[in-house]
N, C-alpha and C positions, 0 to 999 in steps of 0.2 A: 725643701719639701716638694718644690715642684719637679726635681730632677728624681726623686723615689717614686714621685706619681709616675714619672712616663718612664722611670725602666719596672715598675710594676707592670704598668701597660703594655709595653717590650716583650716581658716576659709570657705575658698571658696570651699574646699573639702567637709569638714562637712557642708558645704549649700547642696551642691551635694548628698551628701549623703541623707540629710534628707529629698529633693525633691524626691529622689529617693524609699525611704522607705515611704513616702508621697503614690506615686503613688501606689505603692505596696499595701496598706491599704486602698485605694480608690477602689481598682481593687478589691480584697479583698471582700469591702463591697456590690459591685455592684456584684460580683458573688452570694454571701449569698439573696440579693433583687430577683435576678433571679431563685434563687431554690426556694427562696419562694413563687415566684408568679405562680412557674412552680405545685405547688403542685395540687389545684382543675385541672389542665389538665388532672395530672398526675392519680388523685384518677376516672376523667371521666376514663380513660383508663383503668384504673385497673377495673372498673365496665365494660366496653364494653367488655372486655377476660372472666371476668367470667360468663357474659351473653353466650359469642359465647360456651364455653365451656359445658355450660349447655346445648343448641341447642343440642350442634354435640352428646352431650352423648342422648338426645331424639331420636335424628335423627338413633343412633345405637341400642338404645332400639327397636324402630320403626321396624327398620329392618331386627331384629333378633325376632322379634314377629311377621311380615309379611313372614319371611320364616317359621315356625315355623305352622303360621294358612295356608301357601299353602302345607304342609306335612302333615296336617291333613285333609286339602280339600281334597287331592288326595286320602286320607286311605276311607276316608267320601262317595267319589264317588265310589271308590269301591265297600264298605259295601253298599251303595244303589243299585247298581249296580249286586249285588250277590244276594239281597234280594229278588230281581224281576225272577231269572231264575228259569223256571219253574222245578219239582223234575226230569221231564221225559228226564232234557241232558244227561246222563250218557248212556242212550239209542240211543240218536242222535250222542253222540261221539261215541259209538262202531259201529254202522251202517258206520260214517264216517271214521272212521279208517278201517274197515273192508272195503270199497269201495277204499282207498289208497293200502292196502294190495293187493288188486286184482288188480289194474291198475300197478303196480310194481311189480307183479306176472305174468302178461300178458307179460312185458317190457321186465322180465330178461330174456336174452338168453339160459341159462339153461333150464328153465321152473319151474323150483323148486319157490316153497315159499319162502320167504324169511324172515318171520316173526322171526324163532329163530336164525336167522343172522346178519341180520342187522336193523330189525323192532324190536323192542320190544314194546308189550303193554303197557300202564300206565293202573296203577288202581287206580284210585284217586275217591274221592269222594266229592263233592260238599258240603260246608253247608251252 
Protein backbone atom coordinates (compact mmCIF):
# COMPACT_ATOMS: atom_id res chain seq x y z
CA UNK A 1 0.00 0.00 0.00
CA UNK A 2 2.76 2.26 0.65
CA UNK A 3 4.13 1.85 -2.92
CA UNK A 4 0.36 3.01 -4.43
CA UNK A 5 0.68 5.85 -1.90
CA UNK A 6 3.90 7.19 -3.43
CA UNK A 7 3.31 6.43 -7.19
CA UNK A 8 -0.18 8.32 -6.41
CA UNK A 9 1.98 11.04 -5.09
CA UNK A 10 4.36 10.46 -8.39
CA UNK A 11 1.55 10.98 -10.24
CA UNK A 12 -0.03 14.07 -8.80
CA UNK A 13 3.48 15.83 -9.06
CA UNK A 14 3.96 15.04 -12.61
CA UNK A 15 0.22 16.38 -13.10
CA UNK A 16 1.64 19.45 -11.45
CA UNK A 17 4.33 19.61 -13.32
CA UNK A 18 2.82 19.17 -16.65
CA UNK A 19 0.02 21.92 -15.85
CA UNK A 20 2.77 23.71 -15.17
CA UNK A 21 4.96 23.42 -18.24
CA UNK A 22 1.27 23.53 -19.93
CA UNK A 23 1.02 27.15 -18.85
CA UNK A 24 4.53 27.97 -19.67
CA UNK A 25 3.86 27.07 -23.52
CA UNK A 26 0.59 28.77 -23.60
CA UNK A 27 2.27 31.97 -22.15
CA UNK A 28 4.90 31.14 -24.67
CA UNK A 29 2.55 31.15 -27.57
CA UNK A 30 0.52 33.99 -26.65
CA UNK A 31 3.82 36.18 -26.42
CA UNK A 32 5.13 34.94 -30.14
CA UNK A 33 0.92 36.12 -31.33
CA UNK A 34 1.69 39.38 -29.64
CA UNK A 35 5.11 40.31 -31.48
CA UNK A 36 3.43 39.29 -34.32
CA UNK A 37 0.64 41.37 -34.45
CA UNK A 38 2.86 44.05 -32.87
CA UNK A 39 4.87 44.12 -36.17
CA UNK A 40 2.60 46.61 -38.91
CA UNK A 41 2.63 49.05 -35.60
CA UNK A 42 5.94 48.53 -35.39
CA UNK A 43 7.02 48.97 -39.22
CA UNK A 44 4.31 52.28 -38.97
CA UNK A 45 6.68 53.60 -36.45
CA UNK A 46 9.62 52.81 -37.99
CA UNK A 47 8.23 54.78 -41.17
CA UNK A 48 7.08 57.97 -38.80
CA UNK A 49 11.13 58.28 -37.56
CA UNK A 50 12.32 58.08 -40.88
CA UNK A 51 9.92 60.70 -42.09
CA UNK A 52 10.64 63.01 -38.95
CA UNK A 53 14.25 62.34 -39.57
CA UNK A 54 14.15 63.41 -43.11
CA UNK A 55 12.08 66.93 -42.00
CA UNK A 56 14.55 67.88 -39.38
CA UNK A 57 17.56 67.31 -41.85
CA UNK A 58 15.28 69.84 -44.50
CA UNK A 59 14.54 71.85 -41.71
CA UNK A 60 18.81 72.25 -41.25
CA UNK A 61 19.54 72.29 -44.80
CA UNK A 62 16.80 75.20 -44.73
CA UNK A 63 18.72 76.87 -42.30
CA UNK A 64 21.93 76.85 -43.04
CA UNK A 65 21.03 78.04 -46.64
CA UNK A 66 18.86 80.87 -45.14
CA UNK A 67 21.86 82.04 -43.32
CA UNK A 68 24.12 81.60 -45.98
CA UNK A 69 21.52 83.85 -48.56
CA UNK A 70 21.26 86.72 -45.45
CA UNK A 71 25.35 86.82 -45.70
CA UNK A 72 25.08 87.42 -49.16
CA UNK A 73 22.09 89.70 -48.83
CA UNK A 74 24.11 91.85 -46.66
CA UNK A 75 27.53 91.57 -49.18
CA UNK A 76 24.71 92.38 -52.04
CA UNK A 77 23.43 95.53 -50.13
CA UNK A 78 26.56 96.63 -49.74
CA UNK A 79 27.89 96.26 -53.32
CA UNK A 80 24.56 98.10 -54.33
CA UNK A 81 25.17 100.48 -51.98
CA UNK A 82 29.00 101.42 -52.94
CA UNK A 83 27.80 101.39 -56.64
CA UNK A 84 25.58 104.31 -56.18
CA UNK A 85 28.38 106.84 -54.30
CA UNK A 86 29.16 109.38 -56.18
CA UNK A 87 33.34 109.46 -57.32
CA UNK A 88 33.32 113.13 -55.64
CA UNK A 89 33.28 111.45 -51.54
CA UNK A 90 36.82 111.29 -51.02
CA UNK A 91 36.41 115.01 -51.38
CA UNK A 92 33.57 115.27 -49.01
CA UNK A 93 35.51 112.96 -46.49
CA UNK A 94 38.54 115.30 -46.62
CA UNK A 95 36.58 118.60 -46.22
CA UNK A 96 34.87 116.42 -43.29
CA UNK A 97 37.64 115.34 -41.54
CA UNK A 98 39.37 118.45 -42.14
CA UNK A 99 36.25 120.31 -40.32
CA UNK A 100 36.82 117.69 -37.19
CA UNK A 101 40.45 118.52 -37.26
CA UNK A 102 39.68 122.26 -36.72
CA UNK A 103 36.75 121.94 -34.15
CA UNK A 104 39.34 119.69 -32.03
CA UNK A 105 42.01 122.17 -32.86
CA UNK A 106 39.92 125.02 -31.62
CA UNK A 107 38.94 122.49 -28.33
CA UNK A 108 42.68 121.55 -27.38
CA UNK A 109 43.94 123.61 -24.63
CA UNK A 110 47.31 123.87 -26.14
CA UNK A 111 46.17 125.15 -29.24
CA UNK A 112 48.41 123.00 -31.40
CA UNK A 113 46.98 120.72 -34.05
CA UNK A 114 46.51 117.68 -33.23
CA UNK A 115 46.49 115.87 -36.45
CA UNK A 116 50.17 114.07 -36.18
CA UNK A 117 49.01 113.09 -32.55
CA UNK A 118 46.32 111.92 -32.03
CA UNK A 119 44.17 112.40 -35.54
CA UNK A 120 45.73 110.54 -38.20
CA UNK A 121 44.33 110.79 -41.74
CA UNK A 122 42.87 107.71 -43.67
CA UNK A 123 43.72 107.48 -47.26
CA UNK A 124 41.40 105.06 -48.50
CA UNK A 125 39.88 104.91 -51.71
CA UNK A 126 36.44 104.11 -52.77
CA UNK A 127 35.58 101.62 -55.61
Amino acid sequence: MNQSNDSALNAKVKKKDLQGVCYDLEYSVEAVKSIDAAEEPLKNIQELLKNAIFLKQQLKYEETRRKKDNSNNKDSVYKRFSAHIPLEMPDILRETTNRVENIIGINNPSGSQTTSEGIQRSHTTLH
